[in-house]
C-alpha positions in Angstrom: -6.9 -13.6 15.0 -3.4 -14.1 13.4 -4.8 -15.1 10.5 -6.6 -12.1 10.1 -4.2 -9.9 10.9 -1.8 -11.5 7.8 -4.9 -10.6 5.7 -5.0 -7.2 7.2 -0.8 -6.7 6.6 -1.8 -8.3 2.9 -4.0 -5.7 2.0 -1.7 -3.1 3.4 1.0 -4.5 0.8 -1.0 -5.0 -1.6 -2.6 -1.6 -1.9 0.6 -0.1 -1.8 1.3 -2.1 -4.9 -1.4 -1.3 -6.9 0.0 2.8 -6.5 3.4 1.1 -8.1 0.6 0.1 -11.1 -0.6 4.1 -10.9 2.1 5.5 -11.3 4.0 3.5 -14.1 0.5 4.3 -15.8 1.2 8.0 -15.3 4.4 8.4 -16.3 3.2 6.9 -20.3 2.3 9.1 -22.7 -2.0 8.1 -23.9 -3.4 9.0 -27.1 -6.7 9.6 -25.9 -8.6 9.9 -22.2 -9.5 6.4 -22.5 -6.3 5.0 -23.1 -4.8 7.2 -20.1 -7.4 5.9 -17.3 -9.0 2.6 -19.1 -5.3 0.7 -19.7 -4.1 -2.2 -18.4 -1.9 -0.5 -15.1 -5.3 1.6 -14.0 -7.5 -1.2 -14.5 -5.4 -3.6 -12.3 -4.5 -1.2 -9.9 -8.4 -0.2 -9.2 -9.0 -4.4 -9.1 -6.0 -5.2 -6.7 -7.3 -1.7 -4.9 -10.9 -3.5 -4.4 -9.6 -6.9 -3.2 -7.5 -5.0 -0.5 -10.8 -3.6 0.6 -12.4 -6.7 0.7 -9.5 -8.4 2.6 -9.6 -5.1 5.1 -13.6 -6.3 5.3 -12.6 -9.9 6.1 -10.2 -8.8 8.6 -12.6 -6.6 10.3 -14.3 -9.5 11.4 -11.3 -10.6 14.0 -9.1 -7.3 14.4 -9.9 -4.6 16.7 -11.1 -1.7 14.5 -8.2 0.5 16.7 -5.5 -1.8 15.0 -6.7 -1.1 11.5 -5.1 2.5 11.0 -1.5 1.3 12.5 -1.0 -1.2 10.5 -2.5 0.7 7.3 0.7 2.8 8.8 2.9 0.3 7.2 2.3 1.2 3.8 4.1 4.0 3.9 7.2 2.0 4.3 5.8 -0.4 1.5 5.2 2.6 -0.9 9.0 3.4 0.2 10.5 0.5 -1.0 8.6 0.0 -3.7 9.7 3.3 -5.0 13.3 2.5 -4.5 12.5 -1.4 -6.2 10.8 -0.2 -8.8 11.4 3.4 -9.5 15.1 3.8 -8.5 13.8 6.7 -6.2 16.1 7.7 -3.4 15.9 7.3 0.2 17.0 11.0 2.2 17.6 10.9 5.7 14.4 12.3 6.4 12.3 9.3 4.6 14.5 6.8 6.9 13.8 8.7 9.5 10.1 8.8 8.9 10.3 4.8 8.5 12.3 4.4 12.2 9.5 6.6 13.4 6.3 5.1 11.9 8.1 1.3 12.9 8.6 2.5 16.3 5.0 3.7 16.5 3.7 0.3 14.8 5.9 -1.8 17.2 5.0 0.3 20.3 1.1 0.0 19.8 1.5 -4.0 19.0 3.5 -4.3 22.4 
């Protein structure tokens, strides 16, 4: 069962990463439609995207289907950081606040 819930926490991360891939696809300027939503970013985000659903599927197998949405929670904090990592986005008091909140949530289901 910890195994699967490491694949479960993966797939969180890892989904959150592919909207890092999104959203440096969004911010180029595309000469067409197809460049815009066929290029590299897009293409990997959609293929990380799928093999986060097929770790969730793997996962399912072990973890209580009730666990699934909390720790899907987490990738809010992922997208977070990533922003700030990746993005040089800013953290307000009211996104840290958010995190202590959603954390506290997370911790107070697992216990």
């Amino acid at each position: 069962m910890k195994f699967s819930i490491f694949i479960l926490l993966f797939s969180v991360f890892i989904s959150a990463f592919s909207q890092v891939l999104l959203k440096k696809s969004a911010l180029r300027s595309y000469g067409s439609f197809w460049q815009e939503y066929l290029n590299v970013y897009v293409l990997s985000a959609y293929a990380i995207y799928f093999l986060a659903v097929f770790l969730d599927l793997l996962a399912l197998k072990k973890v209580p289907v009730s666990f699934v949405p909390v720790a899907e929670a987490s990738s809010y904090i992922f997208v977070l950081i990533f922003g700030k990592i990746f993005f040089k986005e800013q953290f307000s008091k009211r996104k840290i606040i958010a995190m202590i909140m959603i954390l506290s949530g997370i911790l107070i289901f697992v216990i």
